[in-house]
C-alpha positions in Angstrom: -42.4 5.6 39.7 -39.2 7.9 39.1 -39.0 10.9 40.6 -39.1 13.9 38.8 -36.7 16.9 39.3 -35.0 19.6 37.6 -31.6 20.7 37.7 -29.3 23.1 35.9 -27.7 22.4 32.7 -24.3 22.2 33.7 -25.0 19.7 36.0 -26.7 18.0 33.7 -23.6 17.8 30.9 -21.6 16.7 33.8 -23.4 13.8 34.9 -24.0 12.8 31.1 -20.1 13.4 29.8 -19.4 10.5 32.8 -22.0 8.2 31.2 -24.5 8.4 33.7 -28.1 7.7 33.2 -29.8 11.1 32.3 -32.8 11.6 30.5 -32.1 14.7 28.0 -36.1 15.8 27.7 -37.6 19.0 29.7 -38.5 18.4 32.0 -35.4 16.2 33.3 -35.7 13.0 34.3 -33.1 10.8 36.4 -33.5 7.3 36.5 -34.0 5.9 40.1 -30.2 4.8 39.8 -26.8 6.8 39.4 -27.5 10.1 37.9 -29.7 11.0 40.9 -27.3 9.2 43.3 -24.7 11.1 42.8 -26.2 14.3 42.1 -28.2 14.1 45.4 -24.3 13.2 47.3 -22.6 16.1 45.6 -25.5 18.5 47.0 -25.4 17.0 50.2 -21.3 17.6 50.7 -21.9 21.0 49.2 -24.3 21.5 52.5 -22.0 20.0 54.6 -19.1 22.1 53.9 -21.4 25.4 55.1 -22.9 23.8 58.0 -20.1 21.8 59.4 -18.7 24.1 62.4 -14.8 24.1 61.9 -12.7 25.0 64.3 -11.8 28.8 64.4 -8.5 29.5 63.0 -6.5 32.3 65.0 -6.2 35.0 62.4 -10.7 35.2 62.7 -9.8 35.5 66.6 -7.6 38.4 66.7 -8.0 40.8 63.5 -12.1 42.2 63.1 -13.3 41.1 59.8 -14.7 43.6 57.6 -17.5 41.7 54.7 -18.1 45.4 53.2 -16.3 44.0 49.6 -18.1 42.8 46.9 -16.6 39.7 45.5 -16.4 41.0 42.0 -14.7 44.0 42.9 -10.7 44.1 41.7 -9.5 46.2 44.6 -10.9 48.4 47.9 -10.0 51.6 49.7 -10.4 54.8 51.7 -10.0 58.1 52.3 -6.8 58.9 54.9 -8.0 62.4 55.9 -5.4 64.9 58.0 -7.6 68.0 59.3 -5.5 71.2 59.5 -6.0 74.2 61.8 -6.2 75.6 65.4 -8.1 78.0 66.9 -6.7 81.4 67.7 -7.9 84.9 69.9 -10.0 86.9 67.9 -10.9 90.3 69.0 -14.5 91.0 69.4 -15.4 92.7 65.8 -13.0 89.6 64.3 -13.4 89.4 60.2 -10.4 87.4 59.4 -10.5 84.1 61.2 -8.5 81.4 60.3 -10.0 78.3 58.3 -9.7 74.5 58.5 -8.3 72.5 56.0 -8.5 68.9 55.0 -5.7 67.0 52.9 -7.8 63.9 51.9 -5.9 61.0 50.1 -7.1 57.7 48.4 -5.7 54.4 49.7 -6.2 51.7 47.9 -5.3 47.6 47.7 -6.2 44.9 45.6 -8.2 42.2 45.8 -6.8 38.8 45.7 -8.4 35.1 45.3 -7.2 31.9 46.5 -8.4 28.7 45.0 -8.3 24.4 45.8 -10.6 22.0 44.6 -12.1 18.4 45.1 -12.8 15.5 42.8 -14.2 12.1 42.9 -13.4 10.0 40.3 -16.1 7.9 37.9 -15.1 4.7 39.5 -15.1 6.3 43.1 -19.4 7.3 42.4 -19.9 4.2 41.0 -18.3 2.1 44.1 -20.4 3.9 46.5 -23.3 3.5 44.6 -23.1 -0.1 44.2 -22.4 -0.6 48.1 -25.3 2.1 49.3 -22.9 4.3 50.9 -22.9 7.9 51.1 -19.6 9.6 49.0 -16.7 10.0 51.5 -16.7 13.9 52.4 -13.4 14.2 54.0 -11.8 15.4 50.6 -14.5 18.3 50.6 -13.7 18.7 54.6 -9.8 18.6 53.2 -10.5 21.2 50.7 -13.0 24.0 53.4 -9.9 23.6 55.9 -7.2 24.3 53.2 -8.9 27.3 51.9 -9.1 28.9 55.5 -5.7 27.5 56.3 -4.4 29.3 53.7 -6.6 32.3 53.9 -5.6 32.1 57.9 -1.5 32.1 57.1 -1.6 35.1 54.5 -3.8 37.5 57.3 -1.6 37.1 59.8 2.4 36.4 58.5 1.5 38.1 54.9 2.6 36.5 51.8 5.7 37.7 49.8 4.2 36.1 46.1 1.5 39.2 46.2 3.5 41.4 48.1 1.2 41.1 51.7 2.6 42.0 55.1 0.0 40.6 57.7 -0.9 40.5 61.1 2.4 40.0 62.7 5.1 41.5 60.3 4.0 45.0 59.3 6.6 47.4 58.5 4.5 50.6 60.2 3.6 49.2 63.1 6.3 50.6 66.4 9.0 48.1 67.3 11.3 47.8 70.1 13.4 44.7 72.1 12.8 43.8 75.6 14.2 45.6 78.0 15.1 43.0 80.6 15.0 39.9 78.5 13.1 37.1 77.5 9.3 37.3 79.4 9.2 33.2 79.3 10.5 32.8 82.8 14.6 32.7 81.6 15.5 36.4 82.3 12.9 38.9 83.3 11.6 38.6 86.9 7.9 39.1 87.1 8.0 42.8 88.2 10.0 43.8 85.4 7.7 42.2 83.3 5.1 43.9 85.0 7.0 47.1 84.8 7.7 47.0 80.7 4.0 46.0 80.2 2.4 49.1 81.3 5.2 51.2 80.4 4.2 50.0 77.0 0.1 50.8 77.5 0.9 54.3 78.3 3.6 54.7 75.5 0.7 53.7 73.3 -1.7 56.3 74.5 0.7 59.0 74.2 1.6 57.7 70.8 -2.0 58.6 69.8 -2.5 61.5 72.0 -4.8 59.1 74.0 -7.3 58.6 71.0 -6.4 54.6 71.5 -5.7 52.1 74.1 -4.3 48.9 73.4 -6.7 46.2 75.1 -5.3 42.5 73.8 -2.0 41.4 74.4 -0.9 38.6 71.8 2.6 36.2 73.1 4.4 33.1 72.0 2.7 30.5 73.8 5.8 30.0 76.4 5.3 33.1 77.4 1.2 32.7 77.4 2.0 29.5 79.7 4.5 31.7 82.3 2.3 34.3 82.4 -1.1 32.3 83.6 0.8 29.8 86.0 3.8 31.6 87.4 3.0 33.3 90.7 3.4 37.0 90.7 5.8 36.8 94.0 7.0 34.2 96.3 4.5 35.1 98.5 1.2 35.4 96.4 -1.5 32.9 94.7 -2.2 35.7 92.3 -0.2 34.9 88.7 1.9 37.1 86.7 -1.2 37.9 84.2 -3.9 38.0 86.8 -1.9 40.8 88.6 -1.4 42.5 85.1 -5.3 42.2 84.4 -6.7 43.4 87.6 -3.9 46.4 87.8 -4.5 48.1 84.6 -7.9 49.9 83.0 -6.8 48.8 79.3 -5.6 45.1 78.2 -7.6 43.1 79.3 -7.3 40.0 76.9 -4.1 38.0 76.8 -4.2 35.4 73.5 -1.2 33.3 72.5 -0.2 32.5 68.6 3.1 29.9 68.0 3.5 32.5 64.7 5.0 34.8 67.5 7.5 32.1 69.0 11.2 32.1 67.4 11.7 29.5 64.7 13.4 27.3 67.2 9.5 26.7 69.0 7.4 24.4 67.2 4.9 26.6 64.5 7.0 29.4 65.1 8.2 31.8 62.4 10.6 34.2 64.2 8.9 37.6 63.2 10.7 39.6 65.7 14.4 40.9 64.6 17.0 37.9 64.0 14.2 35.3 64.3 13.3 36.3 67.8 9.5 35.8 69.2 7.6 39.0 69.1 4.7 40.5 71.4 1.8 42.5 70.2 -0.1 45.2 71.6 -2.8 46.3 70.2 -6.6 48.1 70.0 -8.9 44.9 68.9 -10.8 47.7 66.4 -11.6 47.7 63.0 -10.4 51.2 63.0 -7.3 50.1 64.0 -6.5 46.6 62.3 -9.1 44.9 59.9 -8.9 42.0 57.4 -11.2 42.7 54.2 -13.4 39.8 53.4 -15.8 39.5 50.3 -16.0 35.6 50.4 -15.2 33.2 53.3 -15.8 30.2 51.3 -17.3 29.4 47.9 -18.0 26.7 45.3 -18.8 26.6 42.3 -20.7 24.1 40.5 -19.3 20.4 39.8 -17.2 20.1 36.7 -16.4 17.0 34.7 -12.7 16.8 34.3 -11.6 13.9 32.4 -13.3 10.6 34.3 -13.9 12.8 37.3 -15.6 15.4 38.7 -14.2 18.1 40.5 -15.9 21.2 42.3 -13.6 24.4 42.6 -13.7 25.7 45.8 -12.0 29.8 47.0 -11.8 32.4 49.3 -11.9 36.2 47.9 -10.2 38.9 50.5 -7.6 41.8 50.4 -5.0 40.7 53.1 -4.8 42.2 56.7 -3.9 46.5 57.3 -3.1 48.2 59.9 -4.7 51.5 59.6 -3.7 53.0 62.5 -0.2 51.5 63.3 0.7 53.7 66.2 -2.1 51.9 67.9 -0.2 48.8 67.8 3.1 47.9 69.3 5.3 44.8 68.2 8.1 44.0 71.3 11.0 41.4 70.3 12.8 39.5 72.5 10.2 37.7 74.9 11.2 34.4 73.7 
């Protein structure tokens, strides 16, 4: 007895432009054979793909996603709001007193979509078919990791085709050079490093009249290795970063990114000045750096393309910002 289900029409036109065996009448009928083969593999990659657990990519470790923009929408914002005034002495029978003021003004940035697809040809269904095997999913696996490979690059270096600074590279946030060379173990002892690491904490908090406090420190990953294994002196089992940790009330997360590393590490891109490796300190807040999302990861139906079909797969988000700069700190030099 076949089995009887129903499926949109687009699928349908799909399966019967490649000649498959699909019964036209409401409602539809698939023959115990290809049509519901392959329909039945496509449906089953399309679950895979959301309920495979890829690996987190670093950009989803260090910036706070924000999922507060529809997908349709061309472009998001806010309001940057300076409040104006200060209290003064007022005398007892006071009329006059002084007002607030607000200057409120719109922000806004677009919206931006990034696409890759992938395809199995007629002869590709048929062959698995014929030999019982379930359709190979590591093109759709290829395709989920590109799109958040992709998505993953443009958050944190920016991308100059759209005009995007990102993570690691934005013009507003503070910069400045090491002050006793590299923090890899070739120039800086460890109590200089410990020294220019919370001089830099309490530069922060003055920078914001103590309204933030950087708590994650992101390095090359030379420096992530010196800092976690190097003793803190000659005569202590405590490392560099474990002293750091336990002797200030702030950072208390250390991550590494090869981004950060100069262009002459593996993976790095030089971001600090004349392709140096760059540090960042920074609040891990939404209020301070947040990457707007609308859609992680989407598909839409399977199209027939020729002899093949192919399923369009994309990501819809608006890039990384740094709302409150001053809250972050970018130091070259420490590679």
């Amino acid at each position: 007895m076949r089995k009887k289900l129903r499926f949109d029409r687009q699928t349908i036109d799909v399966l019967d432009g490649l000649g498959l065996a699909v019964n036209q009448n409401t409602p539809v009928r698939f023959d115990a054979g290809e049509g519901l083969f392959i329909l039945q593999e496509l449906q089953a990659i399309e679950q895979q793909l959301y309920e495979t657990p890829f690996g987190k990519l670093k950009a989803e470790m260090l910036i706070p996603y924000a999922f507060d923009v529809p997908e349709g929408a061309q472009e998001w914002g806010y309001d940057r709001v300076t409040a104006f005034g200060l209290a003064q002495w007022i005398a007892a029978d006071a009329k006059d007193l002084p007002r607030v003021n607000v200057d409120r003004k719109r922000v806004t940035f677009p919206i931006y979509w990034s696409g890759l697809a992938y395809g199995y040809t007629r002869k590709d269904l048929q062959s698995a078919m014929m030999s019982s095997m379930p359709l190979d999913a590591s093109l759709a696996k290829a395709c989920r990791r590109g799109i958040d490979s992709h998505r993953n690059k443009v958050l944190l270096q920016g991308d100059d085709i759209v005009g995007l600074t990102g993570f690691l590279n934005d013009a507003n946030v503070t910069v400045d050079t090491v002050a006793n060379g590299a923090w890899d173990g070739t120039a800086a002892t460890p109590d200089q490093i410990i020294a220019e690491f919370n001089q830099i904490i309490f530069l922060i908090g003055s920078l914001t009249k103590e309204n933030y406090w950087p708590d994650t420190l992101v390095v090359p990953a030379q420096v992530y290795a010196h800092l976690t294994t190097t003793p803190r002196s000659s005569t202590s089992d405590t490392t560099i970063w474990e002293y750091m940790r336990e002797n200030n009330q702030y950072i208390k997360r250390l991550e590494f990114l090869l981004e950060l590393g100069p262009t002459t590490d593996e993976g790095g891109v030089g971001p600090g000045g004349g392709g140096a490796g760059r540090a960042i300190f920074y609040l891990r807040s939404p209020e301070v750096v947040v990457a707007k999302m609308a859609t992680l990861f989407g598909q839409l139906p399977p199209q027939m393309k020729g002899f093949s079909i192919e399923t369009p797969c994309y990501s819809v988000f608006g890039g990384t910002h740094w709302r409150v700069p001053i809250a972050g700190y970018y130091l070259d030099g420490v590679r």
